[in-house]
C-alpha positions as CSV (number, residue, x, y, z in Angstrom):
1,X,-27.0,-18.0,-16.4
2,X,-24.5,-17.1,-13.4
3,X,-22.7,-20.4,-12.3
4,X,-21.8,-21.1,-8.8
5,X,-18.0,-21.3,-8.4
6,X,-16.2,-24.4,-7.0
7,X,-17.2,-24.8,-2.9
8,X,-13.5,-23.8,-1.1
9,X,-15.3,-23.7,1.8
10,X,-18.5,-25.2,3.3
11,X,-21.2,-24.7,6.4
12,X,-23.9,-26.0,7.1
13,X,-26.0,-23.0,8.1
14,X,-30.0,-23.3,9.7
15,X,-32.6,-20.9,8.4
16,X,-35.2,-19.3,10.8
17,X,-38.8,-18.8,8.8
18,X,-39.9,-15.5,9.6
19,X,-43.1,-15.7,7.4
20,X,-41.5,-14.9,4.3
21,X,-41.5,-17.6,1.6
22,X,-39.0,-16.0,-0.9
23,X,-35.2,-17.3,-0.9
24,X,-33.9,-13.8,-0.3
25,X,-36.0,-13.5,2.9
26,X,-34.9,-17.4,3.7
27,X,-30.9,-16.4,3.7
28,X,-31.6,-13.0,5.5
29,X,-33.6,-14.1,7.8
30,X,-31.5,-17.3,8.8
31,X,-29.1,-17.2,11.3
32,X,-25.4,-19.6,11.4
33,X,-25.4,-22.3,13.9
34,X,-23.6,-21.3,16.9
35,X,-24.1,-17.4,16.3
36,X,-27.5,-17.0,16.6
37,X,-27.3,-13.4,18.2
38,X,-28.4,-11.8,15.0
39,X,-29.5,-13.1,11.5
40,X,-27.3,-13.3,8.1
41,X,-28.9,-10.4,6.0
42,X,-27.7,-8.3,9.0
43,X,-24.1,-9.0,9.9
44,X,-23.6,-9.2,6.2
45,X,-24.9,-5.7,5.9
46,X,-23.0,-4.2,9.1
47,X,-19.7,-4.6,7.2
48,X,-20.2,-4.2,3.6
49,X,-22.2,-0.9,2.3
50,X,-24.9,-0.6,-0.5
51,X,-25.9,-4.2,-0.2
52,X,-28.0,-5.8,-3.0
53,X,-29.6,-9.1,-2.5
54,X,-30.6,-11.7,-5.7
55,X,-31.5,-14.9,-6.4
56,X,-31.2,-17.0,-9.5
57,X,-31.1,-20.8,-10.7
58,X,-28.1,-21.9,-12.1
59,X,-28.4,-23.9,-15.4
60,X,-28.0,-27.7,-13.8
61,X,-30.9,-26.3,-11.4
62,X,-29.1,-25.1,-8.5
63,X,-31.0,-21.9,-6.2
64,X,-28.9,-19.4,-5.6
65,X,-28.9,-16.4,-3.6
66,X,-26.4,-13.6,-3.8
67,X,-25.2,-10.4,-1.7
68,X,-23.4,-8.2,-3.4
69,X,-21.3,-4.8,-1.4
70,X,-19.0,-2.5,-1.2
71,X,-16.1,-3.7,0.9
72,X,-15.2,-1.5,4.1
73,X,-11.5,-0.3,4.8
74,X,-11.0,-3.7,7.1
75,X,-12.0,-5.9,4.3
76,X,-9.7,-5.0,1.7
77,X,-5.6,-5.6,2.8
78,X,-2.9,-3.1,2.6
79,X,-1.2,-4.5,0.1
80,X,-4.6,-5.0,-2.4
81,X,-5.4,-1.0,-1.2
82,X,-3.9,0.4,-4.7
83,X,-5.0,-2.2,-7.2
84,X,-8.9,-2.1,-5.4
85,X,-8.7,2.0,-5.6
86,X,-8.3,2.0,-8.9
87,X,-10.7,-0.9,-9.8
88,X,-12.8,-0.8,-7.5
89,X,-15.7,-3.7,-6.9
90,X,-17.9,-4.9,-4.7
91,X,-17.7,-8.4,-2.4
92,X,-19.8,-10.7,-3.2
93,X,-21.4,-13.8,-0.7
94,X,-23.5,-16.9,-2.4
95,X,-25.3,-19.5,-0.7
96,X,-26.4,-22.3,-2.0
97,X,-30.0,-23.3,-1.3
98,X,-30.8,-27.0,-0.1
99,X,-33.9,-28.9,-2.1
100,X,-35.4,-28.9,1.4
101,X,-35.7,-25.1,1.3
102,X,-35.3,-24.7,5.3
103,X,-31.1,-24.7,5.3
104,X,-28.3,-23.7,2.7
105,X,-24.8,-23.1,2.8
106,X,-21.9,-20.5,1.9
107,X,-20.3,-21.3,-2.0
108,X,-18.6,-18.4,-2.4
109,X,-16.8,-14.9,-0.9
110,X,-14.8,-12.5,-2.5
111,X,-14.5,-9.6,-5.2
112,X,-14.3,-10.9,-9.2
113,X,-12.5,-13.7,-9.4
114,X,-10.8,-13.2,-6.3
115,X,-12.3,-16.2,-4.0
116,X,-11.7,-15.4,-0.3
117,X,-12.2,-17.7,3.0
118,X,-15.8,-18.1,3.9
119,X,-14.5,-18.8,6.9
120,X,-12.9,-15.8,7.8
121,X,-15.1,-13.5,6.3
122,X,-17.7,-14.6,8.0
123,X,-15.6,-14.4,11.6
124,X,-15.2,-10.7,10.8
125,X,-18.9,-10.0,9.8
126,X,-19.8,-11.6,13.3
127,X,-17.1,-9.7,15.7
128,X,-18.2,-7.4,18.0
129,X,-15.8,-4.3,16.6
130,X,-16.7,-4.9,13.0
131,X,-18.6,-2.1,10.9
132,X,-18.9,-0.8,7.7
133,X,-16.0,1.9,7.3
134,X,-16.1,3.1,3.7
135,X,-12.9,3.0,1.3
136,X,-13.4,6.0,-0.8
137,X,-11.8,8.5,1.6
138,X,-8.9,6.3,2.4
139,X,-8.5,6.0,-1.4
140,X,-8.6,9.7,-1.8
141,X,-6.0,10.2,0.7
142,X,-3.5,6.9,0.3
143,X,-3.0,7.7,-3.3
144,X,-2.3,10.9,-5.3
145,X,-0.4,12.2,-8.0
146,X,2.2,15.0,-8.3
147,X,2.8,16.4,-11.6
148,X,6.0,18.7,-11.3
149,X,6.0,22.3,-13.1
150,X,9.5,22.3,-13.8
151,X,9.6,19.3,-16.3
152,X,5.9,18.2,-16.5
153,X,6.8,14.7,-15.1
154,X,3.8,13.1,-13.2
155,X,4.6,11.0,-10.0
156,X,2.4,8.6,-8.4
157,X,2.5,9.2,-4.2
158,X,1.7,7.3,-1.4
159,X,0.6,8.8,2.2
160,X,2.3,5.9,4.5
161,X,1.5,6.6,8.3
162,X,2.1,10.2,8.6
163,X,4.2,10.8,6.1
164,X,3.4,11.3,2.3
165,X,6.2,10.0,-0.1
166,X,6.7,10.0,-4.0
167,X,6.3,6.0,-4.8
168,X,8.3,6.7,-7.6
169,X,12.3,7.9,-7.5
170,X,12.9,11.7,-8.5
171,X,13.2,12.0,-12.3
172,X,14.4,15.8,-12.9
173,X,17.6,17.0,-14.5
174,X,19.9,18.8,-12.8
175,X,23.7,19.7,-12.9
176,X,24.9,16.9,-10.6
177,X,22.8,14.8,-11.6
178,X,23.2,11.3,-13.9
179,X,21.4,8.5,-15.8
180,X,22.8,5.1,-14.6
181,X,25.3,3.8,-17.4
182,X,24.6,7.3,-19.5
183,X,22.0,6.2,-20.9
184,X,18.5,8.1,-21.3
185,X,16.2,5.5,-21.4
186,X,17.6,4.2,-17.6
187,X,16.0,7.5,-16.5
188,X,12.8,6.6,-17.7
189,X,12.7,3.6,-15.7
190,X,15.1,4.0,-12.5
191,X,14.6,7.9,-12.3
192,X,18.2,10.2,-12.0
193,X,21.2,9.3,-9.5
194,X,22.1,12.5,-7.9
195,X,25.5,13.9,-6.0
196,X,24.2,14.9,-2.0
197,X,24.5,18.6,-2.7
198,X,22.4,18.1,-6.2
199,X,19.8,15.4,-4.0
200,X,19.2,18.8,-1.5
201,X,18.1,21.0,-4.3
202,X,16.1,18.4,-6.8
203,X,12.5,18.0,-5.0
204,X,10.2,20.4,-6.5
205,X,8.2,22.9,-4.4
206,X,6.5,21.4,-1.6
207,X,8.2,18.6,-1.5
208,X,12.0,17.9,0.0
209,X,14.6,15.6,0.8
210,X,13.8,13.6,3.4
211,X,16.0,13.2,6.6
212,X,17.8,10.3,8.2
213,X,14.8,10.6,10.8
214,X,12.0,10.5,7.8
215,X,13.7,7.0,6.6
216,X,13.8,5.8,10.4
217,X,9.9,6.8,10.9
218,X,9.1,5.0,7.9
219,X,11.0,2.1,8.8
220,X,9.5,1.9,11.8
221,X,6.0,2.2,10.4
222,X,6.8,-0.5,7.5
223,X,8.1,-3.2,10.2
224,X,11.6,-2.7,11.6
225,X,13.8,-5.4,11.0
226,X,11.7,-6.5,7.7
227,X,10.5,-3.1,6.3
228,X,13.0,-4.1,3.3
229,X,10.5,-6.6,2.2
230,X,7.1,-4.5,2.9
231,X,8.7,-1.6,1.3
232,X,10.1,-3.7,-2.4
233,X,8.7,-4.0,-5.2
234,X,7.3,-6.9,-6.4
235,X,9.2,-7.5,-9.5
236,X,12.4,-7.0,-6.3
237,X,10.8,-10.3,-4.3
238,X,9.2,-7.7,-2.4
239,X,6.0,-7.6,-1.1
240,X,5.0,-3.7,-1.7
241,X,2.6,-3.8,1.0
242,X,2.7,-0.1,1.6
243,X,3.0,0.7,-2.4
244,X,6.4,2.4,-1.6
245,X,7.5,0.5,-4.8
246,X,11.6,0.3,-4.0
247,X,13.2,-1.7,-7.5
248,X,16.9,-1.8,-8.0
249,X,18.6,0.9,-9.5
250,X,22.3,0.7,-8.7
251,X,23.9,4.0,-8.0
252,X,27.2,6.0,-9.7
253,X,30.4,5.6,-7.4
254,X,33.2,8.0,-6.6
255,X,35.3,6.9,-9.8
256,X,32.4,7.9,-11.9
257,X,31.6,4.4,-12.2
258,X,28.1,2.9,-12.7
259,X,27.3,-0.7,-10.0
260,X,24.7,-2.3,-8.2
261,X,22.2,-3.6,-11.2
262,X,24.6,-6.8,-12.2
263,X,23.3,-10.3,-11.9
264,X,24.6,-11.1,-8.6
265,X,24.3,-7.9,-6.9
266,X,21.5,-5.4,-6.7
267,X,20.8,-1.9,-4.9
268,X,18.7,1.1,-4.2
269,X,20.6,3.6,-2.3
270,X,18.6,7.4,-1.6
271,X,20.0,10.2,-0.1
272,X,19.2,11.7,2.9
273,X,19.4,15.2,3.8
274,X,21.5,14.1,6.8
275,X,24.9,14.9,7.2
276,X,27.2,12.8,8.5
277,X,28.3,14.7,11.5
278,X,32.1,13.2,12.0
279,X,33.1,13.9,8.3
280,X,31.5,16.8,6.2
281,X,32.4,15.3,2.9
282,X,30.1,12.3,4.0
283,X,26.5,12.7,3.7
284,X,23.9,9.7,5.0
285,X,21.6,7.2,3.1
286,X,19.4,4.2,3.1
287,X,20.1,1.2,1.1
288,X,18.1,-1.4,-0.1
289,X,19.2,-4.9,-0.9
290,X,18.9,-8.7,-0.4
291,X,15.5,-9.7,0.9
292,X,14.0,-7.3,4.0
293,X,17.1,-5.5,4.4
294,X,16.9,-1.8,4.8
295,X,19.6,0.0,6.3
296,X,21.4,3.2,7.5
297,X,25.3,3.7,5.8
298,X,27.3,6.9,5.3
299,X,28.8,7.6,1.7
300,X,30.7,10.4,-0.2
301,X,28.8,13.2,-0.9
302,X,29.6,13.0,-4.9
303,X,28.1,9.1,-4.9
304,X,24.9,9.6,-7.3
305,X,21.9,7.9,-5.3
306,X,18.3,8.0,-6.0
307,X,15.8,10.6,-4.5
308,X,12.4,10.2,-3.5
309,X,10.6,13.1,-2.1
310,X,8.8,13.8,0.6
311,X,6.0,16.2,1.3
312,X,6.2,19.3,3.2
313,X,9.4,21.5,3.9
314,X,12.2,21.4,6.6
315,X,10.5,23.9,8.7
316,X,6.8,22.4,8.2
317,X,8.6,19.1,10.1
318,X,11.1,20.8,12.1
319,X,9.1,19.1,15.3
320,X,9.1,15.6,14.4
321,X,12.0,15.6,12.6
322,X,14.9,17.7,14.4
323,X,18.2,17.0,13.8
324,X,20.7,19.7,15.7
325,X,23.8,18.9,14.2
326,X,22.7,20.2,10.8
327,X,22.9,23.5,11.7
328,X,19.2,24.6,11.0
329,X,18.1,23.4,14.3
330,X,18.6,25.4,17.4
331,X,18.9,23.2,20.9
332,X,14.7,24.0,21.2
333,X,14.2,22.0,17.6
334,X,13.1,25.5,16.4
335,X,13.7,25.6,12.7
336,X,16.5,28.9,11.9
337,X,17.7,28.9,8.6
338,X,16.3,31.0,6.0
């Protein structure tokens, strides 16, 4: 026998008997006091799709009836999208039927063992603007993979706004190109640290270094001022909302020395294709570090930083992300290199 789990949250709800005797038809049919503009089994079904409805009796005797959906993409938050895509399950409601049989109330919402607020889940079935929207496209198109010819690697990416990104830092070898301390095995897990002139060459086909402007855009998109945290990883006291999965990786310094992974201090730096325009040897990047910072710096060009790719090539983007002093950018933003 199912069990009910422990109430979290409770109200007191007042059935309207349409005829029908059975406990499914009793919930359905009822409305909740104070939003009596349409009946349970409806708002219930206007935001989650494929609804079943059961009832059961739980072994000390309690009636029970359940509605069980698929969640819609307003149901399910940003930062739950990845783990829900790849398990996906349905949202569940139960009420809990009085001895009276003419009033019950909510025990439990939310998917698995994941118990929600009744409360607000009930507040979005009943607003005005809420509909089922279903998640299976915005799966589709949030989350991908990119395996790369040149080395077989596979890379998980991550469509953020407009833009899609690897979630994943670039892992190819290259001449120029370093694993922190020398050692292999930080490849596997941090990806390569790349000179600027080996970070412009290293995305495969399809795919490129992003610019200064990309790093802004998403910055912009992930929060401003705290994009840092949204854009960590979790195991970085990051939140990860947008899956863009930033861990520490330290970087390779001018003296050929490797920094940035110690106890006390720990950074991402990537590459961008940007070059600094008041000293060619000087090349710009973003760094990651303390809590939600996420900034702009400019750094020799034979630093190693990470990469992480991102989708289409310079003249594909030449519109949105123009940058005339590079030289590939006439005053029009018309893309002219070969």
């Amino acid at each position: 026998m199912n069990k009910i789990n422990n109430l979290f949250f409770t109200v007191s709800l007042a059935a309207l008997m349409s005829g029908c005797n059975s406990e499914i038809d009793l919930v359905k049919n009822g409305t909740l006091q104070g939003r009596e503009q349409t009946t349970i089994g409806k708002a219930i079904e206007s935001v989650l799709g494929d609804v079943e409805w059961n009832s059961f009796e739980t072994d000390k005797g309690v009636k029970v009836v359940e509605a069980q959906g698929w969640p819609g993409t307003d149901l399910v938050g940003r930062e739950l999208l990845k783990n829900y895509c790849k398990n996906p399950d349905k949202y569940k409601i139960q009420f809990i039927l009085h001895t009276d049989m003419k009033s019950f109330e909510v025990a439990y919402c939310g998917r698995g063992d994941n118990a929600g607020p009744c409360d607000g889940f009930l507040d979005y079935a009943y607003s005005n603007n809420s509909s089922y929207a279903p998640l299976e496209k915005v799966c589709k198109e949030t989350f991908g993979e990119f395996t790369d010819p040149r080395n077989h690697i596979t890379y998980e990416t991550v469509k953020i706004g407009d833009q899609v990104w690897f979630s994943e830092n670039l892992n190819y070898s290259m001449d120029g190109s370093y694993c922190f301390a020398d050692d292999s095995e930080n490849c596997e897990i941090f990806g390569r640290l790349y000179t600027w002139d080996a970070a412009k060459k290293a995305c495969p086909e399809g795919w490129r270094l992003p610019s200064d402007d990309d790093f802004y855009t998403l910055r912009k998109f992930a929060g401003g001022t705290k994009a840092g945290l949204q854009l960590k990883s979790t195991s970085w006291f990051g939140k990860d909302t947008y899956n863009f999965s930033v861990i520490p990786t330290g970087y390779r310094s001018t003296s050929s020395q490797y920094v940035g992974l110690d106890k006390y201090y720990k950074y991402a730096f990537f590459w961008t294709s940007t070059e600094y325009k008041y000293n060619q040897e000087q090349a710009v990047n973003f760094r990651f570090e303390k809590e939600s910072f996420m900034g702009s710096f400019n750094d020799d060009k034979i630093n190693g930083f990470s990469v992480r790719c991102i989708k289409g090539s310079q003249a594909e983007t030449a519109q949105t992300n123009c940058n005339k002093d590079d030289g590939c950018f006439n005053e029009k933003c018309e893309w002219i290199c070969e």
